[in-house]
DRENDO-1510 file (C-alpha; in Angstrom, 1 decimal, always signed):
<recs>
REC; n; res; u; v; w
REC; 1; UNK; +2.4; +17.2; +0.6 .
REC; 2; UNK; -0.5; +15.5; -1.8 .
REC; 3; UNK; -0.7; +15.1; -6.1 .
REC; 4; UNK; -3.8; +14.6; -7.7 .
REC; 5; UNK; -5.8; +18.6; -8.9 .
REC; 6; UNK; -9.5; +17.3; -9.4 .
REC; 7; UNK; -12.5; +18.7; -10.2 .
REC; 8; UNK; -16.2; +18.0; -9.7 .
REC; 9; UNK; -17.7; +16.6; -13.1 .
REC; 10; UNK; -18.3; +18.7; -16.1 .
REC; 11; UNK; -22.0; +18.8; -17.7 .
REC; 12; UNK; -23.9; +16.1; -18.9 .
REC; 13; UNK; -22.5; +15.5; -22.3 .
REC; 14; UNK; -25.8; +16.1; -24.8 .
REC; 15; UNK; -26.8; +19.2; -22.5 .
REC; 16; UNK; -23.2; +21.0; -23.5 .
REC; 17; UNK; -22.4; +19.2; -27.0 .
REC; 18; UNK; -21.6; +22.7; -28.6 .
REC; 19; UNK; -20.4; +24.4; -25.4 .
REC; 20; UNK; -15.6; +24.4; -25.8 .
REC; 21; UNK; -13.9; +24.6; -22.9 .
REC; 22; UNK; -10.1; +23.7; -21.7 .
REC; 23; UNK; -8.8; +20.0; -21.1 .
REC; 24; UNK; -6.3; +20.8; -17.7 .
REC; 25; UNK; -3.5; +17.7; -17.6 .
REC; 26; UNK; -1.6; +19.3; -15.1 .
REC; 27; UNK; +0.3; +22.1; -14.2 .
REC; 28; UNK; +4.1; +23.3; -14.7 .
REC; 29; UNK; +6.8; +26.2; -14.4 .
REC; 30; UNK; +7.2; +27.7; -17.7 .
REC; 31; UNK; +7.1; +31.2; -18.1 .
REC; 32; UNK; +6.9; +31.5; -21.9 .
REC; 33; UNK; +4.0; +29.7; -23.4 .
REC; 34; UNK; +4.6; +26.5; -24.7 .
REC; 35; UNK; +3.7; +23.8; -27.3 .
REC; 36; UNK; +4.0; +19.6; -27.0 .
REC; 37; UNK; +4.0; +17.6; -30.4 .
REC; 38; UNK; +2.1; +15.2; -28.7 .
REC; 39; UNK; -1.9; +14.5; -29.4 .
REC; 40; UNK; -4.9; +15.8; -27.6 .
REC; 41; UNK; -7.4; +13.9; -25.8 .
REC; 42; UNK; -10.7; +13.6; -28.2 .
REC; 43; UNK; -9.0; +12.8; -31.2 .
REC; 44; UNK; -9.8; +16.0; -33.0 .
REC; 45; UNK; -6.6; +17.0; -32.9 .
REC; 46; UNK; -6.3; +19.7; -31.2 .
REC; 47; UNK; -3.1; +21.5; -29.7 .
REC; 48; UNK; -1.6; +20.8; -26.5 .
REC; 49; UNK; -0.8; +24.1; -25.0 .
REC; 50; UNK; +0.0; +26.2; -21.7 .
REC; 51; UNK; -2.1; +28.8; -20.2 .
REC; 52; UNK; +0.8; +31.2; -18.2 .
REC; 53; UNK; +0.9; +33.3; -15.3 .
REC; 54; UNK; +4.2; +34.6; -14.1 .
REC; 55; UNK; +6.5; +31.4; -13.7 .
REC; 56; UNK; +3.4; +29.1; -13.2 .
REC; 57; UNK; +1.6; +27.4; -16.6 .
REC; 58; UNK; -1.5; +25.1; -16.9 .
REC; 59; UNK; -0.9; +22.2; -19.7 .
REC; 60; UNK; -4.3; +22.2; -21.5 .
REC; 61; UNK; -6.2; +21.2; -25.2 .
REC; 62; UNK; -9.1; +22.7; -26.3 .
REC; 63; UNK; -12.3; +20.3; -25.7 .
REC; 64; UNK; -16.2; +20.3; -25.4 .
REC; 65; UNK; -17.1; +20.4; -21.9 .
REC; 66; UNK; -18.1; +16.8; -21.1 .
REC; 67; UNK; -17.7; +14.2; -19.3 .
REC; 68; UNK; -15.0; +11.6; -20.5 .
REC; 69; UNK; -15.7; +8.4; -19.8 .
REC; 70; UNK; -12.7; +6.4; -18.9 .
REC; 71; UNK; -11.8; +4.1; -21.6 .
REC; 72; UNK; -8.8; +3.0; -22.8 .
REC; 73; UNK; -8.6; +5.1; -25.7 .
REC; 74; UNK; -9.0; +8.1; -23.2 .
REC; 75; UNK; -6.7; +7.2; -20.4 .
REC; 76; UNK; -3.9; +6.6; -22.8 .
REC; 77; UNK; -4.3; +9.9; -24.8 .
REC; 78; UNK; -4.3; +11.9; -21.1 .
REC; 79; UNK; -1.0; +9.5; -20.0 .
REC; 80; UNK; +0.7; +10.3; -22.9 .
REC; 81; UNK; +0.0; +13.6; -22.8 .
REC; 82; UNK; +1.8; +13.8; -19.0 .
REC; 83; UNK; +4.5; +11.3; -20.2 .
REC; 84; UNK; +5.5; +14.4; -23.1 .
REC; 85; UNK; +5.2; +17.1; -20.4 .
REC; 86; UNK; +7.1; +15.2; -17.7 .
REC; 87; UNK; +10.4; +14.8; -20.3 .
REC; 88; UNK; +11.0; +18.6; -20.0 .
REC; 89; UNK; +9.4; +19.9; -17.2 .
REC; 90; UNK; +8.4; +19.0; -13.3 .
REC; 91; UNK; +4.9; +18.1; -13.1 .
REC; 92; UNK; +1.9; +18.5; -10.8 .
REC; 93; UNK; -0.4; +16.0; -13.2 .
REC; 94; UNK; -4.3; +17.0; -12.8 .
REC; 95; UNK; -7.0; +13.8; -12.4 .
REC; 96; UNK; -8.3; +12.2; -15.6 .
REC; 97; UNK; -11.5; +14.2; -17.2 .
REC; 98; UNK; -10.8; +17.7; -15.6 .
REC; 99; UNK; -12.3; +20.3; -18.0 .
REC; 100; UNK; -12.4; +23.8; -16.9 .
REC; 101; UNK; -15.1; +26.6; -19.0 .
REC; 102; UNK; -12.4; +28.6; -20.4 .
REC; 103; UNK; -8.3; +29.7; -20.3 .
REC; 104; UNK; -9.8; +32.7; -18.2 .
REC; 105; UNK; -11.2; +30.4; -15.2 .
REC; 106; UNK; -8.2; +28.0; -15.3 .
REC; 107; UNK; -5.5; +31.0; -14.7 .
REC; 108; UNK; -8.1; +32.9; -12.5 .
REC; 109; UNK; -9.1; +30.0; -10.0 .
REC; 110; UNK; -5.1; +27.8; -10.2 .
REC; 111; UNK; -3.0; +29.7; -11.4 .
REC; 112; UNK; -3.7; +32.9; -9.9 .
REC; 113; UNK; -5.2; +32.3; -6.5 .
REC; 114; UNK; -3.1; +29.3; -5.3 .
REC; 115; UNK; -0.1; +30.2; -6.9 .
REC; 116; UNK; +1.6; +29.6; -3.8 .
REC; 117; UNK; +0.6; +26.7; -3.0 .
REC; 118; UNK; +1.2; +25.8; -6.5 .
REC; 119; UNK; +5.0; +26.7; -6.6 .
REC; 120; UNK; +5.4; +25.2; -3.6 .
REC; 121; UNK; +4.4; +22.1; -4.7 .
REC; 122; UNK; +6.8; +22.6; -7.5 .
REC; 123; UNK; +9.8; +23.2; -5.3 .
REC; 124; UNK; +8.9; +19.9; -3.5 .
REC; 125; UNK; +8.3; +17.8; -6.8 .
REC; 126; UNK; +12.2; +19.2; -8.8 .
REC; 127; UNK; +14.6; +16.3; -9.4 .
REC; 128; UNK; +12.1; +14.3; -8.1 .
REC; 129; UNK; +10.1; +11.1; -9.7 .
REC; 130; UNK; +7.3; +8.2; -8.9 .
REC; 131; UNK; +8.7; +5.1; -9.7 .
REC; 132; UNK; +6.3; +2.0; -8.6 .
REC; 133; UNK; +6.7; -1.3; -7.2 .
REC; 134; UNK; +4.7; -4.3; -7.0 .
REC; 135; UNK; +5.9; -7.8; -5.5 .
REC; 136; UNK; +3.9; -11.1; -5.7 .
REC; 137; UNK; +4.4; -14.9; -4.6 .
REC; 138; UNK; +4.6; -17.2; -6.7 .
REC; 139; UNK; +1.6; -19.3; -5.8 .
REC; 140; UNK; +3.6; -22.7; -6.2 .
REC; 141; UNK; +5.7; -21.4; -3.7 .
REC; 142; UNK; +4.0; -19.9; -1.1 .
REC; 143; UNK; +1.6; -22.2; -0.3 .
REC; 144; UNK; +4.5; -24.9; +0.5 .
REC; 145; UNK; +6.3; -22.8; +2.4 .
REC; 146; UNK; +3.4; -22.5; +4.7 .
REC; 147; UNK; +2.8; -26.0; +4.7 .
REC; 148; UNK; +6.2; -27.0; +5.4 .
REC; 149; UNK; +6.1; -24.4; +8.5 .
REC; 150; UNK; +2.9; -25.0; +10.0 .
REC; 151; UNK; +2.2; -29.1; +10.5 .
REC; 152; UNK; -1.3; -28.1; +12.2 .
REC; 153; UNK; -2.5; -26.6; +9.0 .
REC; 154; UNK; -0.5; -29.4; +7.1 .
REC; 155; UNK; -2.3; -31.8; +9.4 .
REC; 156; UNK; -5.7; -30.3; +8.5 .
REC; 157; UNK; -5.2; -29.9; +4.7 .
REC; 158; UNK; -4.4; -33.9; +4.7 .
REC; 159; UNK; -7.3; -34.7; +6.8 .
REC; 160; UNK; -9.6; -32.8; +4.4 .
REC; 161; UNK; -8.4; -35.3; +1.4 .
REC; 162; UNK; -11.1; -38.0; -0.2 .
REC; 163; UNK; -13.7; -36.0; +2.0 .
REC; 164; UNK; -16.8; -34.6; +0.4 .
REC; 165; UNK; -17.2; -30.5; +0.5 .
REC; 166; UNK; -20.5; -30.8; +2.0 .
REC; 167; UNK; -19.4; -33.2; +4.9 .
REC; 168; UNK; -16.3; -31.2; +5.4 .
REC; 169; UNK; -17.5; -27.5; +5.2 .
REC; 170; UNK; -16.5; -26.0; +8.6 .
REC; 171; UNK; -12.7; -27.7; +8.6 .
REC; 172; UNK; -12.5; -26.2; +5.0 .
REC; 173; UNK; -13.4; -22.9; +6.3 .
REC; 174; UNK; -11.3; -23.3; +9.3 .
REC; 175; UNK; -8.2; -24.1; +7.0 .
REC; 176; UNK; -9.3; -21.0; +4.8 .
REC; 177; UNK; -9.0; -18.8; +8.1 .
REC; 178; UNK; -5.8; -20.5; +9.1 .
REC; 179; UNK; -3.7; -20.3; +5.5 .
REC; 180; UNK; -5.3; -16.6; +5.3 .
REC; 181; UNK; -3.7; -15.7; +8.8 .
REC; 182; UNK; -0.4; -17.6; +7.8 .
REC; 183; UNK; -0.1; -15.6; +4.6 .
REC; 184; UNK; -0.7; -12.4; +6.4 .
REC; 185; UNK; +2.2; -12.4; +8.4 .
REC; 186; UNK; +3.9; -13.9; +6.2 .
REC; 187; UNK; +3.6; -10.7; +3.8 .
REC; 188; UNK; +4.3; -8.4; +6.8 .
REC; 189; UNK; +7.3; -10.1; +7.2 .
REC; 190; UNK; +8.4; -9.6; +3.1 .
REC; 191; UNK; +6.6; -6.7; +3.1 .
REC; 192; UNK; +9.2; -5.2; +5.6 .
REC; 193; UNK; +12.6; -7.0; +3.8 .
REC; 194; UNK; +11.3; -5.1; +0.6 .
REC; 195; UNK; +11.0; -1.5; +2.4 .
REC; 196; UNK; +14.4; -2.3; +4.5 .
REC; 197; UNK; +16.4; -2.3; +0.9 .
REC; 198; UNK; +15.0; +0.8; -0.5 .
REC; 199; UNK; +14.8; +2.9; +2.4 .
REC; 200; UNK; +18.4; +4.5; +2.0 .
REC; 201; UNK; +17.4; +5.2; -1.9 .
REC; 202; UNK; +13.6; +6.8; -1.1 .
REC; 203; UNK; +12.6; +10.6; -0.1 .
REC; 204; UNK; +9.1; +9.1; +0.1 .
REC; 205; UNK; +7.1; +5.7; +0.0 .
REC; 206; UNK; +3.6; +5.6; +0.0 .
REC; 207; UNK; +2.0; +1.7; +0.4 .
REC; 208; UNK; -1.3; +1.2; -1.5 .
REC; 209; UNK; -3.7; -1.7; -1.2 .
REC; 210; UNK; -2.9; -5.0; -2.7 .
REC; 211; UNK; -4.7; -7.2; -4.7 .
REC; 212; UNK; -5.3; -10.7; -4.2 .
REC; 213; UNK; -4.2; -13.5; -2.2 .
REC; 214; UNK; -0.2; -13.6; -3.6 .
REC; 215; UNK; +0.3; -9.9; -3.6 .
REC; 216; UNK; +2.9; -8.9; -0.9 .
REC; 217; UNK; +3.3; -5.1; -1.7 .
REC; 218; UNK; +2.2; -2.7; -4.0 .
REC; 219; UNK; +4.5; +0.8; -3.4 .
REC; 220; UNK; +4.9; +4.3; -5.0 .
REC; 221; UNK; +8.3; +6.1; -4.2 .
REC; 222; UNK; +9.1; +9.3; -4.4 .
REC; 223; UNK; +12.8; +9.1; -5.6 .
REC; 224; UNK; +15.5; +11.6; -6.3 .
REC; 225; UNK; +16.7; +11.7; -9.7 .
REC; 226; UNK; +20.1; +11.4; -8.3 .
REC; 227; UNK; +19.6; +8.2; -7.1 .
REC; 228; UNK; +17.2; +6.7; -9.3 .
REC; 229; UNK; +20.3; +4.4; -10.3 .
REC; 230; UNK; +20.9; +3.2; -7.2 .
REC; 231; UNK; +17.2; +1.8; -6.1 .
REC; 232; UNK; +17.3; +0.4; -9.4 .
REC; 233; UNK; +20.1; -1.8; -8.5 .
REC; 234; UNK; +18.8; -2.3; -5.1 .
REC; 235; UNK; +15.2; -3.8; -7.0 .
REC; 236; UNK; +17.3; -6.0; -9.4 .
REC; 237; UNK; +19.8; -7.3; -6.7 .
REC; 238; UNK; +16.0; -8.4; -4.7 .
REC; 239; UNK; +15.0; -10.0; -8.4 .
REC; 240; UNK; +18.2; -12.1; -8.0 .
REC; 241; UNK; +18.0; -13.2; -4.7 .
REC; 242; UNK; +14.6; -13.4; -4.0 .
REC; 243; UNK; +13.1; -14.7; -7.8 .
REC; 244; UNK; +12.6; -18.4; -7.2 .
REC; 245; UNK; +9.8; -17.2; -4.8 .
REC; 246; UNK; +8.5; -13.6; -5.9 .
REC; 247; UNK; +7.9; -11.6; -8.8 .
REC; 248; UNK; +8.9; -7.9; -9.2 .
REC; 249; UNK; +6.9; -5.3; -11.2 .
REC; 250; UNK; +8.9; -2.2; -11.3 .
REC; 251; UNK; +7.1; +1.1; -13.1 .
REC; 252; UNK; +8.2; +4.7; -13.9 .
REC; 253; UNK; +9.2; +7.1; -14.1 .
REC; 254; UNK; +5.1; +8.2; -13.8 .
REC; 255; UNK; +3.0; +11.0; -12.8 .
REC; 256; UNK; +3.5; +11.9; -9.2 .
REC; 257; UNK; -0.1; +10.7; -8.3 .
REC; 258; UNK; +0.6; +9.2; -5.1 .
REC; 259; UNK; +2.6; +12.6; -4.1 .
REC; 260; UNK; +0.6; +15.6; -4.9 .
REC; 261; UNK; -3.2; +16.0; -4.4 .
REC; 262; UNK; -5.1; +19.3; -4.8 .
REC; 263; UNK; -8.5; +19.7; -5.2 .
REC; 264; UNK; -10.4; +22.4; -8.2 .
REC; 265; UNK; -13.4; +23.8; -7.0 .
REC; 266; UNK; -14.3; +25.9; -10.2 .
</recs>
C-alpha cells in the first residue's frame, strides 16, 4: 500500500489568473455530498465541499488554477483542512497544491476510473491512524557515553587539546570519522530498542531519514485505533526510563502520508 495522490503542476500563475478550477485535499467514503465548517485554501473563502460518485467523494474548494507556493500560510490552511475531514471520516489525503480543471475531471479521472483502487485503499486505511515519532540524544549525553566507551577516541580527543587546528587537521578529521562511526552504531543499537517496544502496538512502521548528528529515529506508524492507548503508554513508559539521555517527539493523529501514495495524471 502507498498515501500521497499527486499531480503534475498546475499553470503558471499569471497565464491562468481568471481560469477556476477545484482544490483536491484528499479523498473519502461519503455517499451524500458533504460540507466542512472549516476554511479554504486562498483565503477567499470559499466552501469546502465533496465531489461524489457512488460511496467514493473527492474533498475539494473552488480555486484559480495556480501554482501554490508553499508557505506557511498555505500548508496550514491545506493541514487544517485534512485535520476537519480526518475527525469524521477515513482519509486518503492528496499532496499539497493539487488543483484539478473542474468537478467533471476530478470524478472522471479519481473517482471514476480507479474507484477500485480507491476503495481499496479505504478498506486498508478504516480504524487506522499515522501517529509519528522522533527520538534524539541529548548532545551532553551522548558524546560522554562515547568517550567513556571508547579510550582510543578518548585518547585522541585529549591529545588534540592546546594544539593548533592547522597543525592538528588530519587527527581532527580522523576523530571526526571515529565519533561519527561510534554514533552510528550507537543509534542502530537505540534505534532497534525503540522499534522492539512498539512492535506489538503497530500494523505498520515506516523509518524516514534523520536529521543531524543527535537524531536516532525519526518513525511514522500505522496504528490501530484500538490500540492507539496502548503505544501511547509504551512511548511514555520509554520517556520515563530512557529521558536522562533522549528526547521523545510524539505526533498525530496526522494524515496517512507515509501510508498511501497514488499518483494524478490529469
Amino acid at each position: 500500500m502507498s498515501a500521497i495522490l499527486s499531480a503534475p503542476g498546475t499553470a503558471n500563475a499569471e497565464a491562468t489568473a481568471a481560469a477556476e478550477g477545484k482544490y483536491l485535499y484528499g479523498i473519502i467514503e461519503a455517499p451524500a455530498p458533504a460540507t466542512f465548517d472549516v476554511p479554504a485554501i486562498g483565503g477567499r473563502g470559499d466552501e469546502v465541499h465533496t465531489l461524489t460518485l457512488g460511496r467514493l467523494a473527492a474533498v475539494v474548494s473552488n480555486s484559480p488554477r495556480i501554482d501554490y507556493d508553499n508557505s506557511r500560510r498555505n500548508m496550514l490552511a491545506h493541514t487544517k483542512v485534512l485535520e476537519e475531514v480526518m475527525a469524521r471520516h477515513t482519509l486518503l489525503p492528496v499532496c499539497f497544491g493539487t488543483v484539478g480543471s473542474d468537478a467533471e475531471i476530478i470524478v472522471e479521472k479519481i473517482l471514476r476510473e480507479r474507484r477500485d483502487e480507491l476503495a481499496g485503499l479505504l478498506g486498508q486505511m478504516h480504524g487506522r491512524m499515522e501517529l509519528g515519532l522522533k527520538a534524539s540524544w541529548r548532545e551532553e549525553i551522548i558524546f560522554e557515553e562515547v568517550l567513556a566507551e571508547s579510550p582510543a577516541i578518548r585518547k585522541l580527543r585529549d591529545s588534540l587539546v592546546g594544539r593548533s587546528p592547522d597543525k592538528s587537521h588530519y587527527e581532527r578529521i580522523q576523530l571526526g570519522e571515529l565519533i561519527g562511526q561510534a554514533l552510528q552504531r550507537k543509534r542502530q543499537d537505540d534505534e532497534e530498542r525503540i522499534l522492539e517496544r512498539v512492535r506489538p502496538f503497530v500494523h505498520k512502521t515506516r523509518l524516514n531519514k534523520v536529521i543531524g548528528d543527535r537524531m536516532v529515529i525519526n518513525a511514522a506508524f500505522l496504528v490501530d485505533a484500538a490500540v492507539e492507548s496502548r503505544l501511547d503508554a509504551s512511548i511514555r513508559a520509554m520517556d520515563e526510563a530512557w529521558g536522562g539521555r533522549l528526547t521523545f517527539k510524539y505526533v498525530g493523529p496526522v494524515p496517512p502520508y507515509n501510508f498511501v501514495t497514488i499518483t494524478i495524471h490529469w
